[in-house]
Gaussian input, Z-matrix of N, CA and C with variables (Angstrom, degrees):
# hf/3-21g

backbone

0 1
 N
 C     1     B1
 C     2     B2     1     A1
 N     3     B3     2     A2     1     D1
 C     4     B4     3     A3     2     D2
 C     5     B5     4     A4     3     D3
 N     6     B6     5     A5     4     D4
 C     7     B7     6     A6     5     D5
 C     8     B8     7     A7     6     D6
 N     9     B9     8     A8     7     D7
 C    10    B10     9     A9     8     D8
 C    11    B11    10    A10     9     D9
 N    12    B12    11    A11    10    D10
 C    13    B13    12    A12    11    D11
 C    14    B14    13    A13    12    D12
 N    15    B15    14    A14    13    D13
 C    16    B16    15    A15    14    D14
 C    17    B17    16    A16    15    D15
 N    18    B18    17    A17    16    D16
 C    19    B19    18    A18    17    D17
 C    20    B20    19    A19    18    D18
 N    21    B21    20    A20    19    D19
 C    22    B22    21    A21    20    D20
 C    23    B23    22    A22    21    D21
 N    24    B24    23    A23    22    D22
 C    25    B25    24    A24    23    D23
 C    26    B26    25    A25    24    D24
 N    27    B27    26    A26    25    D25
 C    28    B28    27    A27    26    D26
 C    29    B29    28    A28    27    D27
 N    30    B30    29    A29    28    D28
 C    31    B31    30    A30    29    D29
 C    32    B32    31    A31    30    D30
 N    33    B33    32    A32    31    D31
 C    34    B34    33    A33    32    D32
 C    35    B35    34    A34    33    D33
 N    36    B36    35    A35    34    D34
 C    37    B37    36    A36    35    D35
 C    38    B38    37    A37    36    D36
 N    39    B39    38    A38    37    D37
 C    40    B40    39    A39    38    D38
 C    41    B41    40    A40    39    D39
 N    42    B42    41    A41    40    D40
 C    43    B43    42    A42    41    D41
 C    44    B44    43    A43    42    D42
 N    45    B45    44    A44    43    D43
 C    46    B46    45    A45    44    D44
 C    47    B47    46    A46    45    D45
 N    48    B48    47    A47    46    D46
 C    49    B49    48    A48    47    D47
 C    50    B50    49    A49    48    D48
 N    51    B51    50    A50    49    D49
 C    52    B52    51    A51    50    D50
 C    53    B53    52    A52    51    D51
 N    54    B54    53    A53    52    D52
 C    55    B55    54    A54    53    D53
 C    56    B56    55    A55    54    D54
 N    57    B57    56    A56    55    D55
 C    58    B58    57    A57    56    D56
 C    59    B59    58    A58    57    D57
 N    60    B60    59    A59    58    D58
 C    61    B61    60    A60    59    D59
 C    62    B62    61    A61    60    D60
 N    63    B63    62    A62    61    D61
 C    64    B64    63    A63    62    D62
 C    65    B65    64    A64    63    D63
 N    66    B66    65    A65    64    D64
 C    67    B67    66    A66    65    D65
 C    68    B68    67    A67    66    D66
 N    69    B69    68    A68    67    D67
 C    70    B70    69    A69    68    D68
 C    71    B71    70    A70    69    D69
 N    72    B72    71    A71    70    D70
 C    73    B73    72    A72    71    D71
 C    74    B74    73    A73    72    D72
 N    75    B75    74    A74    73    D73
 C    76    B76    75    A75    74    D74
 C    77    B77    76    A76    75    D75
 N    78    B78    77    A77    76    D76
 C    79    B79    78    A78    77    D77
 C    80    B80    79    A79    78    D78
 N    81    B81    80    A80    79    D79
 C    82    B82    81    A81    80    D80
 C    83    B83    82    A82    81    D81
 N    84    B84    83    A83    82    D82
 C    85    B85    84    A84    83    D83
 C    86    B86    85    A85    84    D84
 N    87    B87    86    A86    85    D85
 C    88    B88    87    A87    86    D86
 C    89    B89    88    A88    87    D87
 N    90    B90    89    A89    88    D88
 C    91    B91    90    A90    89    D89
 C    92    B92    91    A91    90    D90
 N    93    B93    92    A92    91    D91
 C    94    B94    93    A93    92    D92
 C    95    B95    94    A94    93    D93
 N    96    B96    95    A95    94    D94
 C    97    B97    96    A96    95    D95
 C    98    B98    97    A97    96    D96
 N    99    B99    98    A98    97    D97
 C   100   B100    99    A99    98    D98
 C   101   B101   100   A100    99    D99
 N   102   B102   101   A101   100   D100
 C   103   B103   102   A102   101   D101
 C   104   B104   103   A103   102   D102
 N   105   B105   104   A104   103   D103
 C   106   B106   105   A105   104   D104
 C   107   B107   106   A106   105   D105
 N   108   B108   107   A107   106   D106
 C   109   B109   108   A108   107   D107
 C   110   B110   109   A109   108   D108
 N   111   B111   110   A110   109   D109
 C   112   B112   111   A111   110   D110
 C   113   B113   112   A112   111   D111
 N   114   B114   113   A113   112   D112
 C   115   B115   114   A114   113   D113
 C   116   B116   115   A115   114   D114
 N   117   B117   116   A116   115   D115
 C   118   B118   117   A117   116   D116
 C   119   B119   118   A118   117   D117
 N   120   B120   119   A119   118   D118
 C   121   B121   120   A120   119   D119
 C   122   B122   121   A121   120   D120
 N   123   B123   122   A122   121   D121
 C   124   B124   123   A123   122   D122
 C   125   B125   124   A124   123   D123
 N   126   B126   125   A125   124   D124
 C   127   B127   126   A126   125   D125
 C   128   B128   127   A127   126   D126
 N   129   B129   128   A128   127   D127
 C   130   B130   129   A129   128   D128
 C   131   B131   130   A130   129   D129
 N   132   B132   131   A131   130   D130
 C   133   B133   132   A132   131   D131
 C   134   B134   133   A133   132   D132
 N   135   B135   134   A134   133   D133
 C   136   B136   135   A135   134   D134
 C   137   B137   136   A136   135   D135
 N   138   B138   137   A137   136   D136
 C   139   B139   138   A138   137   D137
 C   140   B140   139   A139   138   D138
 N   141   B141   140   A140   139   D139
 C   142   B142   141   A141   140   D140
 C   143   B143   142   A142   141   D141
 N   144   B144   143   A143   142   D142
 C   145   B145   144   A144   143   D143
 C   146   B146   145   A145   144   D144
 N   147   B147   146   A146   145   D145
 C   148   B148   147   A147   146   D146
 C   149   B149   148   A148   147   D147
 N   150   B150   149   A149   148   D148
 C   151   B151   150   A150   149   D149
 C   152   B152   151   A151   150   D150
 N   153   B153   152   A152   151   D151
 C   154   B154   153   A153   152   D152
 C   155   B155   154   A154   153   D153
 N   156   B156   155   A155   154   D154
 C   157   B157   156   A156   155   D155
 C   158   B158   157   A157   156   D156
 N   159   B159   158   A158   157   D157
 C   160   B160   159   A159   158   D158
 C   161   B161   160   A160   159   D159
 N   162   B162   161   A161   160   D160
 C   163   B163   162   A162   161   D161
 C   164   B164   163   A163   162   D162
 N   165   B165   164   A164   163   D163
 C   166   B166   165   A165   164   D164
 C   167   B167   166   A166   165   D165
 N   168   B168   167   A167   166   D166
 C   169   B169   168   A168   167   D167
 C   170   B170   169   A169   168   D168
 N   171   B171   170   A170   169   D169
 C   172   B172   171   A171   170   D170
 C   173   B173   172   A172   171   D171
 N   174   B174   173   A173   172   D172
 C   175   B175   174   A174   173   D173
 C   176   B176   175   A175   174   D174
 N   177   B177   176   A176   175   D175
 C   178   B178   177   A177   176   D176
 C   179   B179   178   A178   177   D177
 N   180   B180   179   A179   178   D178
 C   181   B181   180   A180   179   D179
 C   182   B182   181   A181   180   D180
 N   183   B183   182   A182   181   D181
 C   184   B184   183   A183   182   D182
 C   185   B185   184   A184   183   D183
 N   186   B186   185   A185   184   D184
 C   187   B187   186   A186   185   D185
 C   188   B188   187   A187   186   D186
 N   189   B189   188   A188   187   D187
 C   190   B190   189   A189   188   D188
 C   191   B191   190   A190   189   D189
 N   192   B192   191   A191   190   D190
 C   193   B193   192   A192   191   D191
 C   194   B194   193   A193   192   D192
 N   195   B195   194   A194   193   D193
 C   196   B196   195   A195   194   D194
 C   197   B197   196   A196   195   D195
 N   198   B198   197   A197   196   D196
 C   199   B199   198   A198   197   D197
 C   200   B200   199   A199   198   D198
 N   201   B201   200   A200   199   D199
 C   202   B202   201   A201   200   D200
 C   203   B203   202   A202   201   D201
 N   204   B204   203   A203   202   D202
 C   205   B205   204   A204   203   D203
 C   206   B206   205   A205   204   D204
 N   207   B207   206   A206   205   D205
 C   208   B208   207   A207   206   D206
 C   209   B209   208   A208   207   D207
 N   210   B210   209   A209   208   D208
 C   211   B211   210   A210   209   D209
 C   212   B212   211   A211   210   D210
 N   213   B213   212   A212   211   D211
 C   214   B214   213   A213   212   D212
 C   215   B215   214   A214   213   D213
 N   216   B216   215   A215   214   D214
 C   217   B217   216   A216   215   D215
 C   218   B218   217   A217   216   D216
 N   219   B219   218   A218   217   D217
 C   220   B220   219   A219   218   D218
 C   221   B221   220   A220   219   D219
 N   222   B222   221   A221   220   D220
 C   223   B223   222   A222   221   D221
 C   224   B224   223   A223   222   D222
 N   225   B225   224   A224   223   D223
 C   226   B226   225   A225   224   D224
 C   227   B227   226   A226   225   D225
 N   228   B228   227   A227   226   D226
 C   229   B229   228   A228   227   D227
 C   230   B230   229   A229   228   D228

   B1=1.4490
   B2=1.5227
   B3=1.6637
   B4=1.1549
   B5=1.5482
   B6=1.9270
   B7=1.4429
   B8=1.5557
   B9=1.2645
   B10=1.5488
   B11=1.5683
   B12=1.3925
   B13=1.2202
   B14=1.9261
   B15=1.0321
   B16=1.5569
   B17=1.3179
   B18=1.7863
   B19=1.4222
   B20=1.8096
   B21=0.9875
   B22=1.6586
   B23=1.6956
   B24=1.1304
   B25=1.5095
   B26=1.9987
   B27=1.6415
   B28=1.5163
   B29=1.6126
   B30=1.5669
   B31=1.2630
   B32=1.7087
   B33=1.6545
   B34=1.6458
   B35=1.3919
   B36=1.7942
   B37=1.9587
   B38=1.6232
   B39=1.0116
   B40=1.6640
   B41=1.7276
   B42=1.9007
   B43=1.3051
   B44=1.9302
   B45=1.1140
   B46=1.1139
   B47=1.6485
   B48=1.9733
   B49=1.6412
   B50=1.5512
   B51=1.6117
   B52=1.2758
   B53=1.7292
   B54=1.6135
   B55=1.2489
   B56=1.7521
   B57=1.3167
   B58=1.6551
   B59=2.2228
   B60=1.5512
   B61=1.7713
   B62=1.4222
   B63=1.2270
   B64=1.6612
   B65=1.6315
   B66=1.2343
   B67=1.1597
   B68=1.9486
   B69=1.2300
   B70=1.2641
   B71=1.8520
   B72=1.0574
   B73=1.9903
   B74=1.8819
   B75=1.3834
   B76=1.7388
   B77=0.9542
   B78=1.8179
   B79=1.3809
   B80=1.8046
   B81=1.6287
   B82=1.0938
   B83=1.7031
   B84=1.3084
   B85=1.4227
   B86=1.3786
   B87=1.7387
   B88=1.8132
   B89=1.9855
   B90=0.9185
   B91=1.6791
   B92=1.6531
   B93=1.3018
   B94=1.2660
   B95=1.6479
   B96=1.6550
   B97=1.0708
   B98=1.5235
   B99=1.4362
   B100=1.5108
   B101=1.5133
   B102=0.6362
   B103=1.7928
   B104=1.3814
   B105=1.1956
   B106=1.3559
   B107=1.5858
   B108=1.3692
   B109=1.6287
   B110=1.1496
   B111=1.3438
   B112=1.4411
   B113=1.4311
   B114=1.2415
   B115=1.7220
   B116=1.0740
   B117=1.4939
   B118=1.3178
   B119=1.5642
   B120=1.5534
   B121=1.9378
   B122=1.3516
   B123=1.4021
   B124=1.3416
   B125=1.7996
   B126=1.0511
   B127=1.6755
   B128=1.9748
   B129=1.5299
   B130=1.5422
   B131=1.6552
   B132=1.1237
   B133=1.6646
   B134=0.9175
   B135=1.5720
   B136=1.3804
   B137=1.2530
   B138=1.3597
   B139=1.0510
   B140=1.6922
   B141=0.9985
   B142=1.9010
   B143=1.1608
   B144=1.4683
   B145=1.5698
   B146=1.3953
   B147=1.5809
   B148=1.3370
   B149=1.3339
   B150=1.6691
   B151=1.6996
   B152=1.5195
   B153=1.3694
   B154=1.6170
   B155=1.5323
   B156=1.4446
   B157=1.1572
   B158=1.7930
   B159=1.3767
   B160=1.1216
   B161=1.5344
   B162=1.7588
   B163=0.8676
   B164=1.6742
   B165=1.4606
   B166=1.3409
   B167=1.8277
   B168=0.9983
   B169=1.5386
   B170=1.5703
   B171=1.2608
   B172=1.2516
   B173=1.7164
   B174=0.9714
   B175=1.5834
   B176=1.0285
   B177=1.8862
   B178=1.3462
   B179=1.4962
   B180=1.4124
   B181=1.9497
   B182=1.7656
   B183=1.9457
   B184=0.9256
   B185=1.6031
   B186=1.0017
   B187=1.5831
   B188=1.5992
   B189=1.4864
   B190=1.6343
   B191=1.6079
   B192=1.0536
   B193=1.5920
   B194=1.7557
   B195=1.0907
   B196=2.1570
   B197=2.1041
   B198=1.3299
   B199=1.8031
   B200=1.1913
   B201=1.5492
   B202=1.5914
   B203=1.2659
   B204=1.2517
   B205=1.3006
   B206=1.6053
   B207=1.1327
   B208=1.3671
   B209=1.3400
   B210=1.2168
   B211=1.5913
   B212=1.4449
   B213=1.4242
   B214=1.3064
   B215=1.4429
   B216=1.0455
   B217=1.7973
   B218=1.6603
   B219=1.0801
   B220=1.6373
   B221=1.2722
   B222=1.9509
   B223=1.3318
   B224=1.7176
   B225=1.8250
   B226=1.7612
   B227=1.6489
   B228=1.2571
   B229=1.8788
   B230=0.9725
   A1=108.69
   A2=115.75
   A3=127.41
   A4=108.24
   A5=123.85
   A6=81.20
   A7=87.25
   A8=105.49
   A9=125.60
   A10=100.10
   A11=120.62
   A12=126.89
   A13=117.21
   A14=111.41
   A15=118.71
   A16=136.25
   A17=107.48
   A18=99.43
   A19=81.70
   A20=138.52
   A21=130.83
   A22=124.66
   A23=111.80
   A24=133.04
   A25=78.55
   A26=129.78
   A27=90.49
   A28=108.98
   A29=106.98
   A30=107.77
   A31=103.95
   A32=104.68
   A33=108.19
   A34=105.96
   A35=118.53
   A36=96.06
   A37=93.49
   A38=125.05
   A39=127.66
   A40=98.53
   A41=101.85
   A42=93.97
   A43=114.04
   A44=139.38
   A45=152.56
   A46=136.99
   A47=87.97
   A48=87.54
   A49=109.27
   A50=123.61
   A51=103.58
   A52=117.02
   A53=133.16
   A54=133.18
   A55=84.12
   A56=117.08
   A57=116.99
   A58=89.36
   A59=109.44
   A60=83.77
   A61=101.05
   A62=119.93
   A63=115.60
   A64=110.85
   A65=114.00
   A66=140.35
   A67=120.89
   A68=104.90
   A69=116.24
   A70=95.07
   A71=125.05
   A72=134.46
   A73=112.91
   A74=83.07
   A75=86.48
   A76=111.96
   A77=126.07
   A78=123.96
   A79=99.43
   A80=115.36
   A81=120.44
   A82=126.27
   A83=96.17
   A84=118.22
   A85=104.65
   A86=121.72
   A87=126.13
   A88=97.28
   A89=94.65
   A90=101.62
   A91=106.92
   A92=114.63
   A93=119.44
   A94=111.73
   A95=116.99
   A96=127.70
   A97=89.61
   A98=142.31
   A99=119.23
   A100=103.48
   A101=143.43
   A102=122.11
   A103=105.98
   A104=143.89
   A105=140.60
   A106=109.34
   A107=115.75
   A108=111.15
   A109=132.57
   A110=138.07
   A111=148.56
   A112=100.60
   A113=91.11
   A114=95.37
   A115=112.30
   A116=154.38
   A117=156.05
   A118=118.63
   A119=88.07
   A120=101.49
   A121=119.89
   A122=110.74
   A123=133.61
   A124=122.59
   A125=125.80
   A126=99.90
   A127=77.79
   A128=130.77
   A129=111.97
   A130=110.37
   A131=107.08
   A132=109.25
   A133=119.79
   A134=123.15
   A135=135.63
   A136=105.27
   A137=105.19
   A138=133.73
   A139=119.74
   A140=107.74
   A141=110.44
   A142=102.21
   A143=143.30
   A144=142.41
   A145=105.95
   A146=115.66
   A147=116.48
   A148=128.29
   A149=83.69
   A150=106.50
   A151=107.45
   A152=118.08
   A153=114.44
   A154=116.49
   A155=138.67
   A156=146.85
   A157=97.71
   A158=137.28
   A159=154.93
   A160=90.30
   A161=153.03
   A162=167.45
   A163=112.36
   A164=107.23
   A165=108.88
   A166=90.36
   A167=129.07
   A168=132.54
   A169=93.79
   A170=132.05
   A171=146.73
   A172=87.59
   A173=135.10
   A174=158.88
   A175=84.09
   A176=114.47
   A177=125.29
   A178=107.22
   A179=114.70
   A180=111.39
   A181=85.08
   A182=133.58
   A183=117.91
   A184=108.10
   A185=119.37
   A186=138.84
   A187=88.48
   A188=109.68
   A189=109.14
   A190=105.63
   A191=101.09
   A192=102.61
   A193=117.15
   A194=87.39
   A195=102.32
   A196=90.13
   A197=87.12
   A198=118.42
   A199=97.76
   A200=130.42
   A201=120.44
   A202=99.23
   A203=152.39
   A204=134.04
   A205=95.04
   A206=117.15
   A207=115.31
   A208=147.38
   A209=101.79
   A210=124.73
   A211=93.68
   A212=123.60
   A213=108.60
   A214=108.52
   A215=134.19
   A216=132.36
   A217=99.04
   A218=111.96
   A219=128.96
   A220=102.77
   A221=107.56
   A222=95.34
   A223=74.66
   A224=100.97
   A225=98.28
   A226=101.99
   A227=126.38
   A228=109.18
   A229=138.98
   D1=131.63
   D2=-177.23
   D3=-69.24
   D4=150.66
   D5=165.77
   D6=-94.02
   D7=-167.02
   D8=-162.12
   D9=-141.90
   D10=121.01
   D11=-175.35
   D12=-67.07
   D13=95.10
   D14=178.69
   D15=-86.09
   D16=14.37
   D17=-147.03
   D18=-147.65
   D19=113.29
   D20=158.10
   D21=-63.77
   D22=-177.06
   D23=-128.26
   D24=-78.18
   D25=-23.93
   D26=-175.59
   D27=-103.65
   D28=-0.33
   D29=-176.57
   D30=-63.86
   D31=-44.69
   D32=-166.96
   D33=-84.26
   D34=6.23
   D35=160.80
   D36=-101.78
   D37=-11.44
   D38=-174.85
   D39=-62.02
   D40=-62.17
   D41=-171.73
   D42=-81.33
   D43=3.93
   D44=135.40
   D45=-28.99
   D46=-58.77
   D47=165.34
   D48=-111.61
   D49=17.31
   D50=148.06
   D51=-81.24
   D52=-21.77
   D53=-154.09
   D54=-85.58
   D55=-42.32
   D56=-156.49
   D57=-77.15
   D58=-27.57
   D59=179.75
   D60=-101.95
   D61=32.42
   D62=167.55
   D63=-106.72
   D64=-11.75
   D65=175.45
   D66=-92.76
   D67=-43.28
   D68=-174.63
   D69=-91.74
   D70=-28.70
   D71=159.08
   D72=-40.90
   D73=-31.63
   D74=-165.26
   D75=-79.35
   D76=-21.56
   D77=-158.97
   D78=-99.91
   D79=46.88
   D80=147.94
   D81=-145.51
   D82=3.55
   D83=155.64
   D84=-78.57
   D85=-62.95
   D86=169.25
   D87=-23.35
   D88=-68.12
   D89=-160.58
   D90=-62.13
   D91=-37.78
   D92=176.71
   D93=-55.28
   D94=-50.27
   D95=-155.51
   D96=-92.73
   D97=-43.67
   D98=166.94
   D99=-60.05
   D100=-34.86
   D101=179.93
   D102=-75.93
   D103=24.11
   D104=152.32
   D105=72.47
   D106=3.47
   D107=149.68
   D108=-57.96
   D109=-15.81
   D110=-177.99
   D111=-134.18
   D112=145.43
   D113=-175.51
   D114=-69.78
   D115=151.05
   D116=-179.35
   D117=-50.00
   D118=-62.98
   D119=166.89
   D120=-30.45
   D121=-71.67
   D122=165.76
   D123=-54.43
   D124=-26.82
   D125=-168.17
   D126=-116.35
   D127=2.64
   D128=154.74
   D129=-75.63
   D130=-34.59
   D131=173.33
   D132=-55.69
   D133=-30.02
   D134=179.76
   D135=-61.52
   D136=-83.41
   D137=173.22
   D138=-33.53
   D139=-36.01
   D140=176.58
   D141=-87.92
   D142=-19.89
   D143=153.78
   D144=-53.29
   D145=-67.35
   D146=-175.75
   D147=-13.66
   D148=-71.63
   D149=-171.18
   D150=-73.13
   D151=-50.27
   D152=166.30
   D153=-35.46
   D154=-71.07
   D155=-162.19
   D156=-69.06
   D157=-45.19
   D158=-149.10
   D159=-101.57
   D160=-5.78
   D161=163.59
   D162=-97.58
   D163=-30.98
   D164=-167.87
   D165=-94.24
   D166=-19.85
   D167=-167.71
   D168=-87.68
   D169=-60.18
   D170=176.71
   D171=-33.95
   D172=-83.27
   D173=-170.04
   D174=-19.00
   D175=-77.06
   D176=-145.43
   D177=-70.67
   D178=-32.95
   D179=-166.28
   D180=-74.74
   D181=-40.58
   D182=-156.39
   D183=-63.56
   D184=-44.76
   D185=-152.08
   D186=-81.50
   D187=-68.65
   D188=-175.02
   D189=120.62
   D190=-4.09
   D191=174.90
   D192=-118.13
   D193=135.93
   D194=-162.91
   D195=-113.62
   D196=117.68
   D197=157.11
   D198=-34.89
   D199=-62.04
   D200=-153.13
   D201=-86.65
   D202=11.29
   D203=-173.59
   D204=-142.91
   D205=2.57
   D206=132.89
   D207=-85.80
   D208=15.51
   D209=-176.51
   D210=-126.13
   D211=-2.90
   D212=164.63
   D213=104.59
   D214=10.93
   D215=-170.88
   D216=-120.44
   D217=133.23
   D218=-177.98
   D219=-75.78
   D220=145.81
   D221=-166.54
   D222=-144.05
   D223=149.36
   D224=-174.40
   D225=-70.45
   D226=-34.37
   D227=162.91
   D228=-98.89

C-alpha cells in the first residue's frame, strides 16, 4: 500500500516543526539524565518517546501523509 498524501502544505510545516522541537526538547532531559538527576530508566524512556514521536512527525510533515486521518478522523491541518 502506497501512502497517499492527505494533509496540505500547512499541515506538513505544522507537523515538521512540531517533530524537529520534540527532538531539539530532549537535549535537556539527555543532559538532565547524564547528570544523574533523573533516573536513567526513566529520562531513556523519555527520551526514546521523544525522538520516536518527534521522528514519526518529521515522517509525516516530510511525506505529507498523517496516520490519524487515515483512519478516518478530521484533523484542523
Amino acid at each position: 500500500m502506497a501512502l497517499e498524501c492527505n494533509i496540505d502544505a500547512a499541515g506538513k510545516y505544522v507537523r515538521l516543526l512540531l517533530g524537529i522541537s520534540a527532538i531539539i526538547s530532549s537535549i535537556p532531559v539527555v543532559i538532565v539524565t547524564m547528570f544523574g538527576v533523573l533516573d536513567q530508566t526513566i529520562g531513556l524512556a523519555i527520551i526514546s518517546c521523544m525522538w520516536a514521536g518527534g521522528s514519526f512527525a518529521i515522517f509525516e510533515g516530510w511525506t505529507g501523509w498523517c496516520i490519524v486521518r487515515s483512519m478516518g478522523m478530521k484533523t484542523p491541518l
